[in-house]
C-alpha positions in Angstrom: 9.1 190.0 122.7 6.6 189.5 119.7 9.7 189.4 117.3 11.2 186.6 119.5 7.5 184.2 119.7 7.2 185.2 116.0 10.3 184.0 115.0 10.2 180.7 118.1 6.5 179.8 115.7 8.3 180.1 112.2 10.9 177.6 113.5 8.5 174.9 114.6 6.6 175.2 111.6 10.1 175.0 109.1 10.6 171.9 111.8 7.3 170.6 111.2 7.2 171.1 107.9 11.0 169.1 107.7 9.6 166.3 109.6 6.6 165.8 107.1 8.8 165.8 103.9 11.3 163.7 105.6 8.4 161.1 106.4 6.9 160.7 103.2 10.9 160.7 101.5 11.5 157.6 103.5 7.7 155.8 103.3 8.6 156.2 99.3 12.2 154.6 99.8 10.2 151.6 101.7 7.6 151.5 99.3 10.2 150.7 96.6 12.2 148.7 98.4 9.8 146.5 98.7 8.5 146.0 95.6 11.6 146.5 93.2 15.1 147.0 93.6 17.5 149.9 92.0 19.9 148.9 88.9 23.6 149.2 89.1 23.7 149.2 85.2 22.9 152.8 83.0 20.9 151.3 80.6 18.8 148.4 82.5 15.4 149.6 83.9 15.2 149.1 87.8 13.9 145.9 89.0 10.2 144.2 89.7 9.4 141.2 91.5 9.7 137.9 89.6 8.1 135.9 92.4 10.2 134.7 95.3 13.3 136.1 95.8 14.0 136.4 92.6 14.1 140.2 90.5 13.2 141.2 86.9 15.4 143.7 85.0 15.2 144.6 81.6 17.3 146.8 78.8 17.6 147.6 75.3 20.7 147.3 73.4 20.7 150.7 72.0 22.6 149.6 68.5 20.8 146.6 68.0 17.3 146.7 70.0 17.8 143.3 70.8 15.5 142.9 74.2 17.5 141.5 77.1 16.0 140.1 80.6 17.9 139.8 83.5 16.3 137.3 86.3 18.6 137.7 89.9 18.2 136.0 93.1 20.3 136.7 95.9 21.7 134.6 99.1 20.3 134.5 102.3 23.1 135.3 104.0 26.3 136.4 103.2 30.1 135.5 103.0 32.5 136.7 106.0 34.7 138.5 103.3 32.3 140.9 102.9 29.2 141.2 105.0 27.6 144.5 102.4 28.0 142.6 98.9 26.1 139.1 98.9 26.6 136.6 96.5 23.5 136.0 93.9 22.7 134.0 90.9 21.8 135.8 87.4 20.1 134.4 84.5 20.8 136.3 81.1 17.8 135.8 78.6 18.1 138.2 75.3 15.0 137.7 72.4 13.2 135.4 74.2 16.0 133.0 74.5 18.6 132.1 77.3 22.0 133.2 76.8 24.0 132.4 80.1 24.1 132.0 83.5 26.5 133.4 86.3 27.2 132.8 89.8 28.6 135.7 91.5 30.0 135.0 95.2 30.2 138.8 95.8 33.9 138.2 97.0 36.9 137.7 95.0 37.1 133.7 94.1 40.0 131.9 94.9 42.5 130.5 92.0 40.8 128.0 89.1 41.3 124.8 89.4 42.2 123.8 86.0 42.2 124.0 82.6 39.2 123.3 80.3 39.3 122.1 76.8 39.8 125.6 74.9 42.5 126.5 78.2 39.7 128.7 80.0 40.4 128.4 83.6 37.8 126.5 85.1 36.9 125.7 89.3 35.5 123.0 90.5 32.2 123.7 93.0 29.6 121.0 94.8 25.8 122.1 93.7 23.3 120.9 95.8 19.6 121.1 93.8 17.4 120.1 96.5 18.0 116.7 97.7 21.1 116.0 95.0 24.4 117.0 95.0 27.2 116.7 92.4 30.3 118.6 91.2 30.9 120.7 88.9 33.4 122.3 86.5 32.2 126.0 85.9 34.4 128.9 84.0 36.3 131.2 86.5 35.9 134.3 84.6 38.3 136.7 85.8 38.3 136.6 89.7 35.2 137.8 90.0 32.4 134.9 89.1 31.7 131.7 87.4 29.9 130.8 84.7 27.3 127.8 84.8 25.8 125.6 82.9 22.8 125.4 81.3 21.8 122.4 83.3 22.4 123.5 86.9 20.7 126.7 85.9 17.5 124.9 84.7 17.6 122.9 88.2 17.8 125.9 90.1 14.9 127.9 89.0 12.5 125.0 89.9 14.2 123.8 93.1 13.1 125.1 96.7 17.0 124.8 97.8 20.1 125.9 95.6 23.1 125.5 97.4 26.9 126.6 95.9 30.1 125.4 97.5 32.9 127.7 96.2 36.6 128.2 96.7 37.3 132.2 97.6 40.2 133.7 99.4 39.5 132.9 102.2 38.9 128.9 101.7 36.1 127.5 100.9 32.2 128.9 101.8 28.7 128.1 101.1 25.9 129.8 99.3 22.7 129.3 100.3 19.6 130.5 98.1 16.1 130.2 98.4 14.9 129.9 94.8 11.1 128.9 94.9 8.6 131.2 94.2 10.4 132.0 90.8 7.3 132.7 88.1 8.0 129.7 85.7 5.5 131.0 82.8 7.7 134.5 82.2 11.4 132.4 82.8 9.3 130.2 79.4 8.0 133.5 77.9 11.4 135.5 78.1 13.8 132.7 78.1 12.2 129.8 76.5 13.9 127.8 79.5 11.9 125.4 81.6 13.1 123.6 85.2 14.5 120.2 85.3 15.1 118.0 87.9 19.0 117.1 88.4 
């Protein structure tokens, strides 16, 4: 009988003792969660808060050392294509300068549109920058995203709505993106980009 209690106490300890781990495992997670967010790439650091919506991730190329700066804001909802992968915008800075800008719908695009000058497919999308709207002519790179220009980039990080109307598989869907809250002073410091008004 005192072998049966002694081993019924050692299981609600091991129980208790699983609960308390398991508790502070997922106040951690949370923790995180809400002040960064975990980087799908080897070599870039995991992400910090850039003000808004918008994350901070930064690398090292390991042949040159050229310091690179990722800025990322996602959508506030998602496509029906595919409910787990949302679409987001990402600005590529490298040296304190801006290299390029991507839209990526999270979903496969649908086909480009046309040609541009050099024979890059390109698509045609509406931007809507705040109150403005206007088309575009990105580069469909490969199915997966587009590449924008410097201009609607630069409207973007100081607008409080960004808007993208793109053509996927499915027909056509809209992204919608909550930009404001972006710090402005680290985009100049790591970028040397300011906003512009479209």
């Amino acid at each position: 009988m005192k072998v049966l209690r002694l081993l019924q106490n050692k299981n609600r300890i091991s129980l208790a003792a699983a609960t308390v781990v398991a508790s502070l495992i997922l106040m951690a997670v949370s923790a995180f969660a809400q002040q960064g967010a975990m980087s799908p790439y080897q070599e870039e650091q995991d992400g910090v808060r850039a003000g808004g919506n918008w994350m901070q991730l930064r690398s090292e190329d390991k042949m040159t050392g050229e310091k690179k700066v990722r800025f990322e804001v996602m959508e506030n909802n998602y496509f029906k294509e595919d409910p787990d992968n949302k679409p987001r915008v990402e600005l590529f800075c490298a040296d304190g300068k801006y290299k390029y800008a991507d839209f990526n719908p999270g979903v496969k695009l649908g086909r480009p549109d046309y040609p541009g000058f050099w024979g890059q497919p390109k698509m045609e999308v509406r931007v809507r920058v705040d109150g403005s709207h206007e088309h575009k002519g990105w580069n469909w790179v490969r199915g997966h995203f587009l590449a924008m220009d410097k201009g609607t980039i630069r409207g973007a990080i100081g607008a409080q709505v960004f808007n993208v109307e793109v053509k996927t598989r499915t027909g056509y869907s809209i992204a919608e993106f909550s930009p404001t809250g972006l710090n402005l002073d680290e985009v100049r410091k790591v970028c040397d980009l300011t906003p512009q008004k479209p």
